[in-house]
C-alpha positions in Angstrom: 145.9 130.8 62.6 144.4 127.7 62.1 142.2 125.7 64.6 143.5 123.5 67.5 143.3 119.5 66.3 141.5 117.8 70.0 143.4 114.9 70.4 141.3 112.2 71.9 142.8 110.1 74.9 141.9 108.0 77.5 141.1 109.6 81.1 140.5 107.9 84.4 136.9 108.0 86.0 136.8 107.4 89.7 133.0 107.1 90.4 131.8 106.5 93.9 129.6 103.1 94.3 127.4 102.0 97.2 124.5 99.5 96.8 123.0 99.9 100.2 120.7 96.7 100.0 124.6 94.8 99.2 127.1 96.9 100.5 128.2 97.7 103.9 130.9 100.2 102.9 131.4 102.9 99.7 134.3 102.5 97.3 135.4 104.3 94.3 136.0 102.4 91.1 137.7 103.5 87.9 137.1 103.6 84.8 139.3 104.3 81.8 137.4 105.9 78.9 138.3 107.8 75.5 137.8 111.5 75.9 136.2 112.8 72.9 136.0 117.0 72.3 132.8 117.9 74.1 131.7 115.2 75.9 129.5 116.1 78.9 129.7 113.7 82.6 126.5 111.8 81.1 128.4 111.3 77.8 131.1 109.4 79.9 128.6 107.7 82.1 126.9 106.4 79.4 130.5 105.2 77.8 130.6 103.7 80.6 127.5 101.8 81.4 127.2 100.9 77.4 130.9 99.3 77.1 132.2 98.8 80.4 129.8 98.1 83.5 126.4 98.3 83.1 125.6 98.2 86.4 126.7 101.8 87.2 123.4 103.5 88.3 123.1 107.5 87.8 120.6 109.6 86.5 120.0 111.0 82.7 116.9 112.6 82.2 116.4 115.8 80.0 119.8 116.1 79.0 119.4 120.0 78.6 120.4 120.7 82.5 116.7 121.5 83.0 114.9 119.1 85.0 118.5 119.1 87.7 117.7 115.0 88.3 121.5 114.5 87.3 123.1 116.7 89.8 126.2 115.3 91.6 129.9 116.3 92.6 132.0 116.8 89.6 135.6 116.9 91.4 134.1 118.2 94.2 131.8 120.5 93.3 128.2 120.4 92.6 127.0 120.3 88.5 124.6 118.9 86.5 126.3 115.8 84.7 124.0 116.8 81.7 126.0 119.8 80.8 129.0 119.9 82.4 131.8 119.1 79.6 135.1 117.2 80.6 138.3 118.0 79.9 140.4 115.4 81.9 140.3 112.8 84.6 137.4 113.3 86.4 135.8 112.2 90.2 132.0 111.5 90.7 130.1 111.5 93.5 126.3 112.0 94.8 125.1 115.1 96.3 125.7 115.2 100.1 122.9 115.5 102.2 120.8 113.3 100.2 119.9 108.8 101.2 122.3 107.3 98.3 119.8 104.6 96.1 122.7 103.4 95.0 126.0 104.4 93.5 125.4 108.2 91.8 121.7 108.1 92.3 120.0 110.1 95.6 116.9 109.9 97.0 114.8 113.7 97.0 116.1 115.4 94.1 
């Protein structure tokens, strides 16, 4: 049997955003960004901040899921952005429990 073409398409990002030092109350804003076959949550931040809004903060460190510094919700549930691959539309949020810098990035990890 042969192998299964990936299709890319576009998927919705809802990331949360807060600039403490600015804002008096979070909000989500979306994004709409072409899914490519193995892209990881910091592939599609970086889309993001390269071609859309560059001033969407988060964290990319290591980029091997070692050093943990890009940990956030990923629908709801905790990941590192680094190696968790997307598939479809996609919610990000920061850890809970942690001050919020701004937007994706916590204070402590």
């Amino acid at each position: 049997m042969g192998k299964k073409r990936f299709q890319s398409r576009i998927i919705t990002v809802k990331c949360f955003r807060l600039d403490p030092s600015v804002d008096s109350r979070r909000r989500y804003q979306e994004y709409k960004v072409p899914l490519v076959f193995g892209m990881s949550v910091t592939n599609v931040l970086d889309f993001i901040y390269d071609n859309i809004d560059c001033s969407l903060a988060y964290y990319a460190n290591c980029h091997r899921g070692v050093c943990g510094r890009c940990a956030m919700l990923v629908n709801g549930k905790r990941r590192l952005a680094c190696t968790e691959l997307v598939t479809d539309d996609v919610t990000l949020e920061p850890l809970p429990g942690y001050r919020v810098v701004r937007d994706l990035v916590v204070e402590g990890i």
